[in-house]
N, C-alpha and C positions, 0 to 999 in steps of 0.2 A: 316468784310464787308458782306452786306446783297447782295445776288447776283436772280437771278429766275432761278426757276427750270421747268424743262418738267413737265405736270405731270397728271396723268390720272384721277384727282379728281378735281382741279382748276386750278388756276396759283399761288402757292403759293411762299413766298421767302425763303429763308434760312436763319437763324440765327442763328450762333456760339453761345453752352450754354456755360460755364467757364470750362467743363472739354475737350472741341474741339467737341461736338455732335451736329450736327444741327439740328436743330425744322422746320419743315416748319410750318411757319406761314402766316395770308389772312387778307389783310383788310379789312373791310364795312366800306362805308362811306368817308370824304376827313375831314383833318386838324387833328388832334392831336388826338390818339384814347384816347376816354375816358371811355370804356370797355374793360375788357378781361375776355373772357370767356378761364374756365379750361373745360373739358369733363370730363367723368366718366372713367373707366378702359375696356378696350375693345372697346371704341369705337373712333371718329374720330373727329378732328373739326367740319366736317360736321352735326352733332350730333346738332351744333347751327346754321346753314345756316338761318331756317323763323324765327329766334330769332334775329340775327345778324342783316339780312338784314332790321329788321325792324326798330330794334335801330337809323340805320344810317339812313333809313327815317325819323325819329324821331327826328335827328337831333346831334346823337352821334355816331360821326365814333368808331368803334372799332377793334379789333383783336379777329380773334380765332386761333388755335394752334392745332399743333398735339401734344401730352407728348410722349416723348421719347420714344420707343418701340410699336410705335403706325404708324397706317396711313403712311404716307410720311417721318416724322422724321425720323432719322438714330437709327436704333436699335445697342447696344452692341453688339460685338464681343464675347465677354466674358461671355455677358448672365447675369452677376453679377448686378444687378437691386438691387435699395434700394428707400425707401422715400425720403429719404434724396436728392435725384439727381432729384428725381422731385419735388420737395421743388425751390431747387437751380434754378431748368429751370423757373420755372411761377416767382420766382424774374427775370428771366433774361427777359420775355416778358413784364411784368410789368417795369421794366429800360428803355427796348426798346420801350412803349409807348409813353414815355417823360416826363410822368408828372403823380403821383399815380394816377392810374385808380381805378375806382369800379371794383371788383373783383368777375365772376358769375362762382362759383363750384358747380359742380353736381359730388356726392359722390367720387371716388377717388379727383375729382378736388376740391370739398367742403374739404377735410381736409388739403390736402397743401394750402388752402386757410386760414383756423381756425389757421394751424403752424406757417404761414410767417404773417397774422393779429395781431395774439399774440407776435410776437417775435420781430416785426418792426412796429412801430404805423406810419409810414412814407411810408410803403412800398405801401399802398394802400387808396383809398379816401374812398371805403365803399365797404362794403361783402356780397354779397347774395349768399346762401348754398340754393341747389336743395337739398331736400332730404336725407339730412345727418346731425348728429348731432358727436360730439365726442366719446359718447359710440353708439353704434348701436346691432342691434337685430341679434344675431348668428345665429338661423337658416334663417334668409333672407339674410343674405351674403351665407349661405353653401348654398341654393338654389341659387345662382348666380353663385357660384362656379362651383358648380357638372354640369349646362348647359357651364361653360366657358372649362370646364374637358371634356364633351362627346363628343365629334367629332375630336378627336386628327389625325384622316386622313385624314381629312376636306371633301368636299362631292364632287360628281358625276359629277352635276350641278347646275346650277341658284336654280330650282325648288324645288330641295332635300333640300339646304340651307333655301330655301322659306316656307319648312317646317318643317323645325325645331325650327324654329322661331316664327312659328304660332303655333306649340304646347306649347314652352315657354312662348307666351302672346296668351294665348286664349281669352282676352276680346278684342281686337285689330280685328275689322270686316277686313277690307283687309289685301291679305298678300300685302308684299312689293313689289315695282315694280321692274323686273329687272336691269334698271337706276340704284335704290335705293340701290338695291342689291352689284353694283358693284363697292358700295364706300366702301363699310365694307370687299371685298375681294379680294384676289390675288388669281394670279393662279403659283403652283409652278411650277417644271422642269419636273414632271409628271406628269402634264395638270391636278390635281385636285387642287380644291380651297378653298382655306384656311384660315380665320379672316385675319384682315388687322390690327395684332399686333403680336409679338413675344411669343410666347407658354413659352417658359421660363421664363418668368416673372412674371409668375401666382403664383404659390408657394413664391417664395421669398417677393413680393409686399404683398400678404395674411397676410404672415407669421408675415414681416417688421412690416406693419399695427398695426395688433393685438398688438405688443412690443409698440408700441408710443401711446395706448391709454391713458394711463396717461399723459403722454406728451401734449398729446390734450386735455385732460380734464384742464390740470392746464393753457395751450395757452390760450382757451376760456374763462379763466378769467381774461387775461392782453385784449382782444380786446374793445377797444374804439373809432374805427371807426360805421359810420351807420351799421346796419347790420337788413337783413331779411331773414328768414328759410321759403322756399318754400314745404313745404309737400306734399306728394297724400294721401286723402283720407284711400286709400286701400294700402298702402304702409305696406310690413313687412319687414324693414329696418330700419325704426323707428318708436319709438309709442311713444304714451302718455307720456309713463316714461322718454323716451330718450330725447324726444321735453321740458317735464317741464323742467326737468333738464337741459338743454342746456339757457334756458329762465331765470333759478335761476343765471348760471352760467354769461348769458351776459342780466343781467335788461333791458337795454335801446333796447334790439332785439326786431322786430317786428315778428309774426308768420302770415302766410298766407296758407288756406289748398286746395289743389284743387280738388275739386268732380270728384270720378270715377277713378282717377289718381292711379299709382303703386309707385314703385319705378320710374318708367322711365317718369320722369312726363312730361318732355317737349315734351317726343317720343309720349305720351300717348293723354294730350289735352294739345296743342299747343300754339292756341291761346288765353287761360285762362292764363297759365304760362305767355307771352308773356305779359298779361296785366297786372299782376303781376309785371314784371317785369318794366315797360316802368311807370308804377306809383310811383313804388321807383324812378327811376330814376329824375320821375318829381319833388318829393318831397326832391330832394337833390338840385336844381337848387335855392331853397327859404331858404337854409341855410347861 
């Protein structure tokens, strides 16, 4: 049973994934979602708020999600995090759509999107990957790492957090608004504040990852739904090698790159990605 929950970010619902963890999940949009968006690792649904909302103006209600150890979803007790469970949960939001959805993953959410496309040609109507390919570039994940590593006591205030962030993306002219601020963090029992994801999970999920790259390399040759790879420009998470290869691996993929853009592309330019985005969609409507 999906029930609502209080909650300091939206009004989202709850959904039982198959091991008893619930996801808080948000609709845009009314009638049957025909989106769901994954997130990247560390961050929140929120991550697709002016993506979403726009979709369902557009005319496609959809879902976004927290992943497990995230945001409002229920984190492990145990801390024992695998790929494999967040594999499991984006089937269970994709089920609880109604009907396969287009499926929009940005890098961790882009790979449980390549494993369950490849593994279940049923499981989803079509795939678009932010920013991620099957192999990807090691020192642009350990640079994502070593900033998801540096603040294990999380900070002070707003501001401190505000700039830590604005050292991590120095091409990003504003820093973040407070608002903004207080979707990506909690505050714990000793009033400092702290990501809006479980620390534990960092190592294992890395770890996980890196073991199922072959996995994904050989996934990304059984997928046969639509699919388009959203790139940034300036992105060192994936390059040239990783994008041909991924192109060799699914022929019929479309590549699309966005000027100026990082890894964090939809964080980065929004309404590029956004159009990107809302033109696949248009061009699945004529199939």
């Amino acid at each position: 049973m999906v029930t609502t929950l209080k909650s300091s970010i939206a009004n989202p619902q709850r959904l039982p994934a198959p091991d008893g963890i619930a996801l808080a999940i948000e609709q845009f949009g009314s009638g049957v979602p025909g989106v769901v968006f994954a997130h990247g690792f560390g961050q929140t649904r929120a991550a697709w708020t002016s993506c979403a909302t726009a979709c369902a103006a557009a005319g496609w209600a959809n879902l976004t999600y927290d992943a497990r150890g995230h945001g409002e979803s229920d984190w492990l007790e145990s801390g024992e995090y695998a790929v494999d469970q967040l594999s499991a949960d984006l089937r269970c939001v994709c089920a609880f759509a109604g009907a396969p959805p287009v499926v929009v993953g940005a890098s961790m959410g882009g790979l449980v999107g390549i494993a369950m496309a490849g593994s279940d040609a049923e499981s989803c109507r079509a795939l678009i990957l932010v920013d991620i390919t099957p192999r990807w570039e090691p020192a642009g994940v350990e640079r994502i790492l070593e900033f998801m590593r540096a603040h294990p006591f999380g900070f002070g205030s707003l501001e401190e957090a505000a700039a830590a962030i604005a050292t991590y993306l120095p091409h990003r002219g504003a820093r973040k608004s407070p608002e903004r601020l207080r979707k990506l963090l909690i505050q714990s029992a000793d009033g400092r504040l702290r990501w809006h994801w479980d620390p534990r999970m960092l190592e294992p999920i890395a770890e996980d990852g890196a073991r199922h790259q072959a996995d994904l390399l050989e996934a990304a040759t059984r997928i046969r739904v639509p699919t388009l790879l959203i790139s940034g420009a300036a992105s060192d998470v994936v390059s040239e090698a990783t994008i041909n290869e991924f192109l060799e691996l699914v022929p019929h993929a479309r590549h699309a790159i966005v000027p100026q853009a990082t890894h964090m592309v939809a964080g980065d330019e929004n309404d590029q990605f956004t159009r990107h985005v809302l033109d696949f969609l248009a061009s699945l409507e004529k199939i």
